[in-house]
C-alpha positions in Angstrom: -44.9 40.6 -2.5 -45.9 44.1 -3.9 -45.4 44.3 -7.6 -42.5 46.4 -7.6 -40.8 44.2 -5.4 -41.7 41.3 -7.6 -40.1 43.6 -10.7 -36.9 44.1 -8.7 -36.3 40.6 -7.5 -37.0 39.5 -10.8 -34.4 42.3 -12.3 -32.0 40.9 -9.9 -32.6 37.2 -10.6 -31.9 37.9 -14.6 -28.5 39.9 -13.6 -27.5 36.9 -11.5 -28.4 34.3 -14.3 -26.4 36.4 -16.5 -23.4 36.9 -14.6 -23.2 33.1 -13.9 -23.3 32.1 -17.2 -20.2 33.9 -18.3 -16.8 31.9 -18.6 -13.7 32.2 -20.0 -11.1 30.9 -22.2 -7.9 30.4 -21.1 -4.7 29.0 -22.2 -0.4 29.4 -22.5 1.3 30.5 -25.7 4.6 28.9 -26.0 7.8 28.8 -28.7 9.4 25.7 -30.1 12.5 25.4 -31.6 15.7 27.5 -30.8 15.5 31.0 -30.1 17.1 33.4 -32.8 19.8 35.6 -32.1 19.2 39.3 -32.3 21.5 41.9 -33.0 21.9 44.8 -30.3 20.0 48.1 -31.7 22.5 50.9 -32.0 20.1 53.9 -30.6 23.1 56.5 -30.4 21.7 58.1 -33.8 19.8 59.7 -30.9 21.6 60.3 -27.8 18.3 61.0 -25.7 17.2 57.6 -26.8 20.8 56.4 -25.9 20.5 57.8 -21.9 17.4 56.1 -21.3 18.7 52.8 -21.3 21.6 51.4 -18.8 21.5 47.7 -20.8 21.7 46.3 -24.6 18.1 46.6 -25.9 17.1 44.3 -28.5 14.5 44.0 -31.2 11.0 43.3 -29.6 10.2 40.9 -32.3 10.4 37.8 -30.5 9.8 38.1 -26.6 10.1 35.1 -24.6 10.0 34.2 -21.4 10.7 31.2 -18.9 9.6 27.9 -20.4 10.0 29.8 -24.0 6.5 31.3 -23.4 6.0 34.0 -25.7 4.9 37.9 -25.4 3.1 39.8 -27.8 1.0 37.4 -29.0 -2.9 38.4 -30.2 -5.2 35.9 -29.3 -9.1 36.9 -30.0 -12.1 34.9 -30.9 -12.7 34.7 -35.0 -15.4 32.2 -34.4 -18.7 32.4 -32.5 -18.8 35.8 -31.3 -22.4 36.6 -30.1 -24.1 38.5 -32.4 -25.0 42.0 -30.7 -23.6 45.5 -30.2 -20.5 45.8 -28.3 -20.0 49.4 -26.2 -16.6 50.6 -26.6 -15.1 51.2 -23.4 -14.2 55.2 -22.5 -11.2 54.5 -21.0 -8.4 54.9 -23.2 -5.8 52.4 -24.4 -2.7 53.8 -23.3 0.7 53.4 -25.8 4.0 54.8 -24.5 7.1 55.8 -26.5 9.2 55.7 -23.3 12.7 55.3 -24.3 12.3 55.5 -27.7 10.0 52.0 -27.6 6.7 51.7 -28.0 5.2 50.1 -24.9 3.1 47.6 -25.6 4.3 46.4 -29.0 1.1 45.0 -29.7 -2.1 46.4 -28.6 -6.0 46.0 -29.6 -8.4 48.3 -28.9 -12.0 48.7 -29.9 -14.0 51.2 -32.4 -14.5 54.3 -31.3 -12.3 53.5 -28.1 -9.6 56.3 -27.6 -5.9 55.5 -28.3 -3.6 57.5 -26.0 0.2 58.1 -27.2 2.7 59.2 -25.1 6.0 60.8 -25.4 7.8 61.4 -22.1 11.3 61.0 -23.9 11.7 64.9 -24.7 12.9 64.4 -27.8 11.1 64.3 -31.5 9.0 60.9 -32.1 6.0 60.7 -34.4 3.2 58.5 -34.4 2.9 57.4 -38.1 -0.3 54.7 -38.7 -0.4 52.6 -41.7 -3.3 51.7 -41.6 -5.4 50.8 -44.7 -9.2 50.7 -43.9 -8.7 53.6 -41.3 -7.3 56.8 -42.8 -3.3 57.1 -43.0 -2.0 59.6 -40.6 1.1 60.9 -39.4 1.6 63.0 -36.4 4.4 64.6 -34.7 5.4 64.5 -31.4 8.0 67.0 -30.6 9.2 67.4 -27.2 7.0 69.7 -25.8 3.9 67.7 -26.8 3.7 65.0 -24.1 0.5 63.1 -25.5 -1.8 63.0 -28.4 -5.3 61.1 -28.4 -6.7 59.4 -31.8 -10.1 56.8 -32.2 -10.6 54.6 -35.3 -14.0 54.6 -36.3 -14.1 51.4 -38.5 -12.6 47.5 -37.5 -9.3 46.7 -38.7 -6.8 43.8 -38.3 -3.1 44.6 -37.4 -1.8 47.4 -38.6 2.1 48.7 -38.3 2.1 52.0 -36.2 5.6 53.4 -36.5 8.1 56.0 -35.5 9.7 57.5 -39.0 12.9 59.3 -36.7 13.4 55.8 -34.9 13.0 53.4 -37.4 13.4 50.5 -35.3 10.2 52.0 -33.0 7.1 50.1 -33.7 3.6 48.5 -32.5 0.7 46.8 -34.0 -2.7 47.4 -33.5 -6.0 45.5 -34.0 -9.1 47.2 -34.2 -11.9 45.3 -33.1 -15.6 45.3 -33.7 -15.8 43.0 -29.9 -14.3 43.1 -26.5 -13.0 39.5 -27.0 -9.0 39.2 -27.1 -5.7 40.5 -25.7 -2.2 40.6 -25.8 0.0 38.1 -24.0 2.8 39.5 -21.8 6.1 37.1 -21.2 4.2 34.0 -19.1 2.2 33.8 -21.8 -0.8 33.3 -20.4 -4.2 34.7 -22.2 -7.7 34.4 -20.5 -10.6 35.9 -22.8 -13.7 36.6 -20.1 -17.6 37.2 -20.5 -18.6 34.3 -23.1 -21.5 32.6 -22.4 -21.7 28.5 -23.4 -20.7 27.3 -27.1 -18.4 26.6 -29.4 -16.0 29.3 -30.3 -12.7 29.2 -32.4 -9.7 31.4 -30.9 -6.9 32.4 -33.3 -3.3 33.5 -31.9 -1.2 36.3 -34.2 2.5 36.8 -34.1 3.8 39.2 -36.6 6.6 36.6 -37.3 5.4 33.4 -36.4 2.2 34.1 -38.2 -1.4 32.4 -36.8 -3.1 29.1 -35.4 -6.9 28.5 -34.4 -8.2 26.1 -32.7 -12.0 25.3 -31.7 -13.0 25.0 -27.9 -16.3 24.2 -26.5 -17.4 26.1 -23.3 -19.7 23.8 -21.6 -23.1 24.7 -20.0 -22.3 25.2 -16.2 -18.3 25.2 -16.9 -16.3 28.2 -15.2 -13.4 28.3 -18.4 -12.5 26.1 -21.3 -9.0 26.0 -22.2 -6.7 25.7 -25.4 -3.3 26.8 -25.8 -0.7 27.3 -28.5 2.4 26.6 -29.6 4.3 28.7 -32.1 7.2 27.9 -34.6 9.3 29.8 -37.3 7.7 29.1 -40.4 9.4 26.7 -42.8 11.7 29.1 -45.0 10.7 26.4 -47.6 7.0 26.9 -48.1 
């Protein structure tokens, strides 16, 4: 075998190991107790807000699904990240205001990693950040501007981004210095790739329910660990 041969194979032998060592951690995040009751919002302040709907919407700050599984829930690794540089990815994190709702209502993206807001409603939303460790800003959005683009240079953990004309528009966003976490949709499910072996602990966010961690061990040669949550209302009493 030639030496450059021997440098490739060996190249491809490292990528291999690599790529085999990575596992996940997976899990459900689920409600218990009874489901609150939420009032109808009244979007015919805004009759363009008012058209794009057929149906009742509601308040997005309790989603469930079958089996009272919950959406909207942040689940990321706190504990045991591997200490290295992380590459932003270039492809944006999209956030629609379609139908006067921001779409999804709880997002993370990475530093550096573009943000892109949308407005296809063709009427007046802005996108107003309220953000502490990144600067404040408020944009408009009038009709005729479709989209707008913005990056936050520094990590910071859930932040209100909100709509000032439609005040019951709003998302969260979590600025991370990793690529480790995501957002549940209604089954719940969360699965949190690329982590090599060891002992991590993974914390779930609600903006209402607040959060839980739990520790899970990813063992040598295992393909996914798993945990999974369960959320309550908090206690009005504490």
């Amino acid at each position: 075998m030639t030496k450059t041969k021997f440098m490739l194979f060996t190249l491809f032998f490292l990528a291999v190991s690599v790529t085999a060592q990575a596992a996940s951690i997976k899990g459900k995040v689920v409600y218990d107790g009874e489901a609150p009751k939420f009032r109808e919002l009244k979007l015919d302040a805004d009759p363009i807000c008012l058209s794009k709907h057929t149906e009742a919407v509601f308040p997005q700050t309790l989603v469930l699904g079958d089996g009272q599984t919950i959406a909207n829930v942040f689940v990321h690794i706190t504990k045991g990240v591997p200490k290295q540089a992380y590459t932003a990815p270039t492809e944006a994190v999209v956030v629609t205001q379609a139908g006067c709702m921001y779409d999804p209502h709880v997002f993370g993206a990475m530093v550096g990693q573009p943000v892109q807001f949308l407005n296809p409603d063709g009427t007046l939303h802005n996108v107003h950040a309220l953000s502490k460790i990144n600067p404040e800003f408020n944009l408009a959005m009038p009709k005729f501007r479709t989209e707008t683009t913005k990056t936050f240079d520094k990590p910071e953990f859930m932040f209100q981004i909100k709509c000032d004309v439609h005040p019951w528009m709003a998302t969260y966003a979590s600025i991370m210095d990793h690529p480790f976490f995501m957002t549940t949709k209604e089954d719940g499910n969360f699965e949190i790739a690329d982590l090599p072996d060891g002992t991590y602990e993974v914390t779930a966010w609600h903006e209402k329910l607040g959060t839980m961690s739990q520790s899970v061990t990813i063992e040598a040669g295992q393909d996914f660990a798993e945990v999974n949550f369960t959320l309550s209302r908090p206690d009005k009493k504490n």
